[in-house]
C-alpha positions in Angstrom: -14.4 42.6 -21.8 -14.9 42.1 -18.1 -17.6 39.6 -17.4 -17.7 39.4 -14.0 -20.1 37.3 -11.7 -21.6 35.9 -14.9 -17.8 34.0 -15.8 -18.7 32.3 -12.0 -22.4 31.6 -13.4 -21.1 29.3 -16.3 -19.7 26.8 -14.7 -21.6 26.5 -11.9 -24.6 26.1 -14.5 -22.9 23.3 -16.0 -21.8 21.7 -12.4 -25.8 22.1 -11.5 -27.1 20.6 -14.6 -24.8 17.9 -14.3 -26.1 17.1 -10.5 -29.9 17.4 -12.1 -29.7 15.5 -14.8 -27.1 12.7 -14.5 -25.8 13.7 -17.8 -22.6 15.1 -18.4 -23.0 15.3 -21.9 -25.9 17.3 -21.7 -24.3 19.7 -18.9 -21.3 20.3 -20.7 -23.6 21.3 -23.8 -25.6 23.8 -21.7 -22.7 25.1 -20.1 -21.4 26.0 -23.3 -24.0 27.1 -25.1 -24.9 29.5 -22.1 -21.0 30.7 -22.4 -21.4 31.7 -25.7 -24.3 33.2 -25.4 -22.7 35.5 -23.4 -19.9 36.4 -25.5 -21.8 36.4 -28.3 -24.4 39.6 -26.8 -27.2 37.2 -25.9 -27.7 36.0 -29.6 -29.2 32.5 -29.3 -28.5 32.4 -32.9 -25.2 33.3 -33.0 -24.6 30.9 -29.6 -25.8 28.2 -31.5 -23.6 28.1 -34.5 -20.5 29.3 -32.2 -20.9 26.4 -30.6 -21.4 23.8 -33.0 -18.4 26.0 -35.2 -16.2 25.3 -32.0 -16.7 21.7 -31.7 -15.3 21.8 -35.5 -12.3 24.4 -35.1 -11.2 21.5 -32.0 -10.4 19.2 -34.7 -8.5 21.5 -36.2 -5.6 20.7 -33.5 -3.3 18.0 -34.3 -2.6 16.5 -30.4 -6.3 16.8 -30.2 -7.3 14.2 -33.0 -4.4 12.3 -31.8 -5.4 12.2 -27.8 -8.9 11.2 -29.5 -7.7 8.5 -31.7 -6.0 7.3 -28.8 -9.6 6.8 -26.9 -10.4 5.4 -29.8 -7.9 2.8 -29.8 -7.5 2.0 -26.2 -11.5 1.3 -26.4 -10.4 -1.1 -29.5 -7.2 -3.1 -27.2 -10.0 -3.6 -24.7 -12.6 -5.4 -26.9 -9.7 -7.4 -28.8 -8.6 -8.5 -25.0 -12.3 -9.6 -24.6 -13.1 -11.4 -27.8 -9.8 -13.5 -28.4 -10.5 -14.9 -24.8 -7.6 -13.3 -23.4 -9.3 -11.9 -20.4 -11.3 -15.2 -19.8 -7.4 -17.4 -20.1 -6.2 -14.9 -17.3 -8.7 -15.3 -15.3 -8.4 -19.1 -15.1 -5.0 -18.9 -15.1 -5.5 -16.7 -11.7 -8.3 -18.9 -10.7 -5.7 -21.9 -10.9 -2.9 -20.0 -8.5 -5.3 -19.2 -6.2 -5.1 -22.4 -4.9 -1.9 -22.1 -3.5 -3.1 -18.9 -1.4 -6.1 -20.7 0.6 -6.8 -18.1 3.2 -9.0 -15.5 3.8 -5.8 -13.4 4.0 -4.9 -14.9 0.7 -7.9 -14.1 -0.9 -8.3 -10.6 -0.6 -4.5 -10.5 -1.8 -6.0 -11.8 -4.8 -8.4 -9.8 -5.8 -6.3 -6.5 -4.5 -3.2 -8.0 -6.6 -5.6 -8.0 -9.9 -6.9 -4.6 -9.2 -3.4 -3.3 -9.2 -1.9 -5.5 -12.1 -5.0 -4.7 -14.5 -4.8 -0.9 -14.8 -5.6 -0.5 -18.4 -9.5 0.0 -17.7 -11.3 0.3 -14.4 -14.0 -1.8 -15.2 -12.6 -4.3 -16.2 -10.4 -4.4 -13.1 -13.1 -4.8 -11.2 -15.3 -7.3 -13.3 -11.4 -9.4 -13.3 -11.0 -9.2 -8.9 -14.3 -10.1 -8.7 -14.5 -13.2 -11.1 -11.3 -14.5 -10.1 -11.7 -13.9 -5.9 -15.3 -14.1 -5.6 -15.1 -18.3 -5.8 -11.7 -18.3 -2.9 -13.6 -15.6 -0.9 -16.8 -17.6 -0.4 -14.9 -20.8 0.5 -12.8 -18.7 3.4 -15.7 -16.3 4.6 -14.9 -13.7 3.6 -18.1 -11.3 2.5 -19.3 -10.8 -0.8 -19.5 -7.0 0.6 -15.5 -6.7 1.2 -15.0 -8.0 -2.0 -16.9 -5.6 -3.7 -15.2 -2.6 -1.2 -11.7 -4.5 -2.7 -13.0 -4.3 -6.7 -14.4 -1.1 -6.2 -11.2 0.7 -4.0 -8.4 -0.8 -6.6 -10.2 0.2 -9.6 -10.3 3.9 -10.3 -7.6 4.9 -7.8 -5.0 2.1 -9.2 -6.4 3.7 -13.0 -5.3 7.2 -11.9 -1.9 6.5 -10.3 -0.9 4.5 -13.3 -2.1 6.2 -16.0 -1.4 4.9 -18.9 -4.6 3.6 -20.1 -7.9 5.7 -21.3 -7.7 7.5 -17.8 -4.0 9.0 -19.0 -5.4 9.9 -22.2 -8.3 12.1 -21.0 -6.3 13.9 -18.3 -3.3 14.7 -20.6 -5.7 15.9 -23.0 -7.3 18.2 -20.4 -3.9 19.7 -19.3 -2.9 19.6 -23.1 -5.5 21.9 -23.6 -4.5 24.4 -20.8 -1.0 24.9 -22.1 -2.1 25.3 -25.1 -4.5 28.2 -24.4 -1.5 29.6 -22.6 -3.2 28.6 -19.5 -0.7 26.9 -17.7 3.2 26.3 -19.3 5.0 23.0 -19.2 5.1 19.6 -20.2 1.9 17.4 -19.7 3.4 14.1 -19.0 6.0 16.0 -16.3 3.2 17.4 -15.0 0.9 14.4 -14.9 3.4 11.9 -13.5 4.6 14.7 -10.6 1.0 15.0 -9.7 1.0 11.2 -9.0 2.4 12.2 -5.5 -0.4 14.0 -4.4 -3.4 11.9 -5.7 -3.4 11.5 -1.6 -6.9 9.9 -1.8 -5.7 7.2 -4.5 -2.8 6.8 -2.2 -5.1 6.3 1.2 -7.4 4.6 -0.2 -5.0 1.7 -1.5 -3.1 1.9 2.0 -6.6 1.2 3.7 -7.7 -1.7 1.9 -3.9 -3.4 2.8 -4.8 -3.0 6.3 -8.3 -3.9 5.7 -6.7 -7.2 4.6 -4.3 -7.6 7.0 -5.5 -6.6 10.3 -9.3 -8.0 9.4 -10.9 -3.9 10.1 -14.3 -3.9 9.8 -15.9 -0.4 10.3 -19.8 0.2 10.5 -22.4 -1.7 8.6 -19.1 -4.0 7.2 -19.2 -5.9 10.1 -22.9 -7.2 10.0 -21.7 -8.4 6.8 -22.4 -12.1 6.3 -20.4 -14.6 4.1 -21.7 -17.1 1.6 -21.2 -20.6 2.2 -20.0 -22.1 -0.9 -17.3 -25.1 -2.0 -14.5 -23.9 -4.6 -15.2 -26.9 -7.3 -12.9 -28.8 -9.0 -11.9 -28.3 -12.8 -14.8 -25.8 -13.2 -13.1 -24.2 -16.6 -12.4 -26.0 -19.5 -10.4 -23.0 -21.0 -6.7 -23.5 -21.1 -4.8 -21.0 -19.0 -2.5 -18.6 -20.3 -0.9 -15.2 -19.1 0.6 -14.2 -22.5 -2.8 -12.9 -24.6 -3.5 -10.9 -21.9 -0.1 -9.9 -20.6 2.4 -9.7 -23.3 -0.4 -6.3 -25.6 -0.5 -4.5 -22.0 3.6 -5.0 -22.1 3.9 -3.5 -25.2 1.9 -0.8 -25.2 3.7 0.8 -21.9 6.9 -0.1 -23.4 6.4 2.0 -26.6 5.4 5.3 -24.5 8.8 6.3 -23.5 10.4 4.9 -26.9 7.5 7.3 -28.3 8.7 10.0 -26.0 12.3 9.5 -26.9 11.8 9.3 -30.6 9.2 12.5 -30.5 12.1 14.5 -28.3 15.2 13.7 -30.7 16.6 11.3 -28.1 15.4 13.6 -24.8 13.0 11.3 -23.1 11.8 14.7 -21.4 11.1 16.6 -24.0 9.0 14.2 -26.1 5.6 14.9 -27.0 2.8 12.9 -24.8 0.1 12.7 -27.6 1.8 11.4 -30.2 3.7 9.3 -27.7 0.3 7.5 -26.4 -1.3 7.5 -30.2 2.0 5.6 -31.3 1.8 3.3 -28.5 -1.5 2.0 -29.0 -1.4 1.7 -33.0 2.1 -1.1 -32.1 -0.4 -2.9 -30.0 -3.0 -3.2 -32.4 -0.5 -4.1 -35.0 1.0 -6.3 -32.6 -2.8 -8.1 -31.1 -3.5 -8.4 -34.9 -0.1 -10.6 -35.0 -0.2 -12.5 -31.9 -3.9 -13.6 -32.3 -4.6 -13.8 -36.3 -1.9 -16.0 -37.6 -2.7 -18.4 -34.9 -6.0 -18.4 -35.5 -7.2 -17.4 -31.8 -9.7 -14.9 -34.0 -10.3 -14.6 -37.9 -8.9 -11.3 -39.7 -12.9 -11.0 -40.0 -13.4 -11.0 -36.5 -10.3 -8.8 -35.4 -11.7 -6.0 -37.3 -15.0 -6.1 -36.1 -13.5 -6.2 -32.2 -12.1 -2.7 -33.6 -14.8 -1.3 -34.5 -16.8 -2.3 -31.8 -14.7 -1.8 -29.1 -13.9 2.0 -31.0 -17.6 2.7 -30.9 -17.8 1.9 -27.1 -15.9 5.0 -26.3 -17.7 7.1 -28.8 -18.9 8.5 -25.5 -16.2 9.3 -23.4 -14.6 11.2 -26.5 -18.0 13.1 -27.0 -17.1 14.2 -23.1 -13.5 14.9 -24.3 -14.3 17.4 -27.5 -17.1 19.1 -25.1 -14.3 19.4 -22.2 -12.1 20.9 -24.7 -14.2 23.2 -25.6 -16.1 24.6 -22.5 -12.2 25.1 -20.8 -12.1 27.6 -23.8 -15.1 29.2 -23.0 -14.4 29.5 -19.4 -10.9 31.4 -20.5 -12.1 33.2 -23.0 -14.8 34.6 -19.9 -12.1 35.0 -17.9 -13.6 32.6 -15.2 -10.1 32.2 -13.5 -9.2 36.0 -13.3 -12.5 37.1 -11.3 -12.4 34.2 -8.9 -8.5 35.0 -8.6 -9.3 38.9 -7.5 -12.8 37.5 -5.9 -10.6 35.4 -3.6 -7.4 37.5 -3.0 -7.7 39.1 0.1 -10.8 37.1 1.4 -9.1 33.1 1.5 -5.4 32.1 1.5 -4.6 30.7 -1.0 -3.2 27.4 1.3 -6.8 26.7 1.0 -7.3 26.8 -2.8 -6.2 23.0 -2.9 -8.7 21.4 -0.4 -11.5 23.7 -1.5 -10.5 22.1 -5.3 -10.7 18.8 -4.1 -13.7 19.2 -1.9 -15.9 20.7 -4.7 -14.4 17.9 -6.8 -15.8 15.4 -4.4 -19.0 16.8 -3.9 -19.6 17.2 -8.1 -18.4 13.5 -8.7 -20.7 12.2 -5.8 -23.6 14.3 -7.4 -23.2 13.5 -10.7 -21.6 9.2 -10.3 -18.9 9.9 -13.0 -15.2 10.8 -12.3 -14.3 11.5 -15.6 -17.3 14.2 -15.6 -15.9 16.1 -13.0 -12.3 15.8 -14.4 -13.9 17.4 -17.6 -16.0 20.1 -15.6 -13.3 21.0 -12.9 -9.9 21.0 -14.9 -10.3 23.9 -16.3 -11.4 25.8 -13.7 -9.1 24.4 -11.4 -6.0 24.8 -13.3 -6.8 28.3 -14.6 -7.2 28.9 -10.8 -4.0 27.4 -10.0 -2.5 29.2 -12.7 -3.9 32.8 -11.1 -2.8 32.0 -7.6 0.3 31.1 -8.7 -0.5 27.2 -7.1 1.6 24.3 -7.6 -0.3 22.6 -10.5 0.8 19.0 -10.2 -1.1 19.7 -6.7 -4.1 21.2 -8.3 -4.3 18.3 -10.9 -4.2 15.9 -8.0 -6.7 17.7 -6.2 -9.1 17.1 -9.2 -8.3 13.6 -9.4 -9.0 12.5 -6.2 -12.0 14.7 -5.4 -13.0 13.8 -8.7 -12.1 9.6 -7.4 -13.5 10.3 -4.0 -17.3 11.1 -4.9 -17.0 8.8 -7.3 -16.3 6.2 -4.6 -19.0 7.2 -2.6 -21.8 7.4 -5.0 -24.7 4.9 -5.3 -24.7 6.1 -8.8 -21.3 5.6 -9.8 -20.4 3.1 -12.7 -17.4 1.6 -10.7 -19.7 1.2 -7.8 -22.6 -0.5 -9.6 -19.6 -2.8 -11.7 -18.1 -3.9 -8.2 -21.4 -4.8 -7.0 -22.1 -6.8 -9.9 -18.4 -8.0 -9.8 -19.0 -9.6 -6.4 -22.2 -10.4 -6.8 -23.7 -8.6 -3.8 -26.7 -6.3 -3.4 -25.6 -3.2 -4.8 -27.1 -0.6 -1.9 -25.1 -3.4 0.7 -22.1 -2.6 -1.6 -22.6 0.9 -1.3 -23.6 1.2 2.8 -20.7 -1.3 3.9 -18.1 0.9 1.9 -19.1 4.3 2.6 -17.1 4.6 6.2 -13.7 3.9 4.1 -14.4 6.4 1.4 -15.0 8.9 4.0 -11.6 8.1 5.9 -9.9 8.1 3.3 -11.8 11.5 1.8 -11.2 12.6 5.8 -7.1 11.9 5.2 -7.0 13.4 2.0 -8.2 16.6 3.3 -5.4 17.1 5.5 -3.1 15.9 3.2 -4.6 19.2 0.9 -4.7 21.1 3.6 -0.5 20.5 4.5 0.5 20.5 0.7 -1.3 23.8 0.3 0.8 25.2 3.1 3.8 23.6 2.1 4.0 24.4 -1.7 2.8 28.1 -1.5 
C-alpha cells in the first residue's frame, strides 16, 4: 500500500516532538504510535497494542538482546572504573606528569591527550580533561572557557571515531537493524569503521582544537575570556597513583573484539559477527575487573555486584532509546518512508546533495533536541533507507548522521556534553557555550564542504 506524503509525516512528527519536548523517549513513542496508526486503518486500539506487541517481537532477535546486553554492560565497566577508584588513581597519576609539561602549551596537551585516550564514555572524558587540566591551566592562564571548548570538542567526536564503547554499540545496532530489514546489505562493523573517514566534522573539529593549542587562536567572545589566578599546590592527593585499574579493563576489552570477530567468522576476522563480538568483549572485562579488583581487595565481592547493577541501571535509558530506534526504523520501512522521498527527489535534487542535506538536518535536530544519540536514533533510518534508494555510498551516509548528529550537539546550550564540560572546567555554562560556538560552526562550515565534495565524488 502506497502511503504517500503521510510516510514523510512520521518522521517529521517525531523530529518535531523531539524539538518541543526535549524528550526523545517520548518522540520516538509518538512517532511510532502515529506510524501504526496508519498501518493499522486509524485504529487507536489496534495502534496501541501494535506498538507495545512490537517492542516485544524486538526481543525476539538474537543480535538485538546481545547489542542491548552490551549497553548493559558497558554501563556496568563504567561504574566498576568509578567505584574501585580507578578513575580517581588515573587522574592523580595524570595530575602527577603534568608537572613535567608546565606551559600553557602543555596544558591544553593535557587535557586534549585525555580526551583522546579515554574514549570508552564521553562523559567521563570530559569530567577526566577537566579534573586533571583544570589545576595546570589556571596556574599558566589559560581560561577556564578553553578548557571547557577542549573537554567538550574531544569528547563526543573522539567517542565516534573510536567506537568501541557504548557509542559503537548503539550505531552498529542501528545499522544492524537496516540489514536486517533488507534495508541496506553488508557487514556492520566494515561499514562502521569505513565510515570513520568521513565523520569530517569529528575529524575538523579535533584538527581545530590542535591549532587552537598550538598557534594560541582565539575567535569571538573566546578572546574576552579571562583566566583564573590560582597556585597548583603541593601533594594535594593522598591517593596513590596508578595507570593499571584504569588502563589494563579498557585494554582488554578492545583486545577481545577482533579475537571475538575471529572466533565468530571461523578464523576470517571479516566475516565475524559485530554483536556477539562486542557482548563477548565486555562479559572478559567484567570477568576480568571482577579478578583484578576483588582478590585484592580494592572492592568487596558485595560491592562489585552492586557497581553492576548500578552502573547497568544507569543506561536503562539509552537502551529504552535503542528498542524504540529499532522499532520506529521498522515502521518507517514498513511505510515505505525511503521510497517516496526517493521518487519525491529524483528529478527535483541531485543526489550529490543527499549527503550534506543528511548532515545538515542532522545538525539542526541534534541542536534542537541537545542529544546526539537522539538524532542518531531518529535519522538512521531515514537516512540509510535514503541512501539505500539513491543508491548512496552508505559509509558516507552513516558519517553524515554522525557528525550532523555530533555537530548540533556541540552547539547546543542543552546538550549533556556541553553542560558536563562546563561543569568539568568549572566555568559558567552560557560562557562555555558563547566562547565555543564560533568553532562548532567552522568546523560545521568545513564539514559541509567536505559533504558537499564526497557526494560528488562517490556518486
Amino acid at each position: 500500500m502506497e502511503y504517500g506524503i503521510i510516510s514523510i509525516a512520521i518522521p517529521l512528527l517525531t523530529i518535531f516532538l523531539a524539538i518541543i519536548t526535549k524528550d526523545v523517549i517520548v518522540s520516538l513513542l509518538g512517532g511510532i504510535f502515529a506510524g501504526f496508526l496508519v498501518l493499522n486503518g486509524y485504529n487507536p486500539a489496534k495502534a496501541f497494542t501494535a506498538l507495545w506487541d512490537g517492542v516485544i517481537a524486538i526481543f525476539a532477535e538474537g543480535w538485538i538482546v546481545k547489542t542491548l546486553l552490551f549497553m548493559l554492560f558497558i554501563g556496568a565497566i563504567i561504574r566498576l572504573l568509578t567505584i574501585s577508584g580507578s578513575v580517581e588513581r588515573f587522574v592523580v597519576y595524570l595530575s602527577e606528569k603534568s608537572n613535567r609539561i608546565d606551559s600553557p602549551t602543555g596544558a591544553m596537551l593535557l587535557a586534549y591527550f585525555i580526551g583522546v585516550v579515554i574514549f570508552i564514555e564521553s562523559s567521563i572524558t570530559s569530567l577526566v580533561a577537566g579534573t586533571v587540566a583544570k589545576p595546570l591551566c589556571d596556574k599558566n592562564g589559560v581560561s577556564r572557557e578553553k578548557l571547557a571548548y577542549i573537554c567538550d570538542s574531544t569528547s563526543a567526536p573522539i567517542c565516534s571515531l573510536i567506537p568501541l564503547n557504548a557509542w559503537g554499540a548503539l550505531l552498529l545496532g542501528l545499522i544492524i537493524t537496516a540489514i536486517e530489514s533488507n534495508v541496506i546489505t553488508g557487514d556492520p562493523i566494515s561499514l562502521l569503521v569505513y565510515s570513520i573517514p568521513y565523520n569530517f566534522y569529528s575529524i575538523f573539529t579535533l584538527l581545530i582544537v590542535l591549532a587552537v593549542i598550538f598557534l594560541n587562536i582565539n575567535i569571538g567572545p573566546m578572546s574576552d575570556a579571562t583566566p583564573k589566578t590560582y597556585h597548583l599546590p603541593e601533594n594535594h592527593y593522598d591517593i596513590k597513583p596508578s595507570l593499571y585499574g584504569m588502563v589494563l579493563p579498557v585494554v582488554v576489552m578492545v583486545a577481545m573484539v577482533p579475537v571475538g570477530l575471529y572466533i565468530t567468522g571461523d578464523g576470517d576476522i571479516f566475516k565475524g559477527s559485530g554483536s556477539t563480538s562486542v557482548y563477548y568483549a565486555v562479559i572478559t572485562t567484567l570477568l576480568f575487573m571482577y579478578l583484578l579488583f576483588v582478590p585484592n581487595k580494592t572492592i568487596s565481592h558485595k560491592k562489585y555486584f552492586e557497581g553492576l547493577f548500578d552502573g547497568m541501571a544507569h543506561m536503562l535509558p539509552v537502551t529504552t532509546i535503542l528498542v524504540f530506534a529499532l522499532l520506529i526504523g521498522k515502521v518507517i520501512g514498513d511505510l515505505g518512508t525511503a521510497k517516496y522521498l526517493a521518487t519525491l527527489l529524483h528529478g527535483n535534487i541531485s543526489a550529490i546533495l543527499v549527503p550534506l542535506l543528511i548532515f545538515l538536518v542532522s545538525s539542526i535536530t541534534a541542536f534542537s533536541t541537545g542529544t546526539s544519540w537522539g538524532t542518531f536514533s531518529i535519522m538512521m533510518p531515514i537516512g540509510l533507507a535514503l541512501g539505500a534508494t539513491l543508491d548512496l555510498y552508505i559509509p558516507l551516509v552513516i558519517a553524515a548522521v554522525i557528525s550532523g548528529g555530533i555537530f548540533g550537539d556541540h552547539a547546543s546550550p542543552i546538550s549533556d556534553t556541553t553542560i558536563i564540560s562546563s561543569m568539568a572546567a568549572d566555568c559558567n555554562h552560557i560562557d562555555h557555550v558563547r566562547t565555543q560556538l564560533p568553532y562548532a560552526l567552522l568546523g560545521g562550515g568545513l564539514a559541509s564542504i567536505a559533504f558537499l565534495i564526497a557526494g560528488w565524488v562517490t556518486i
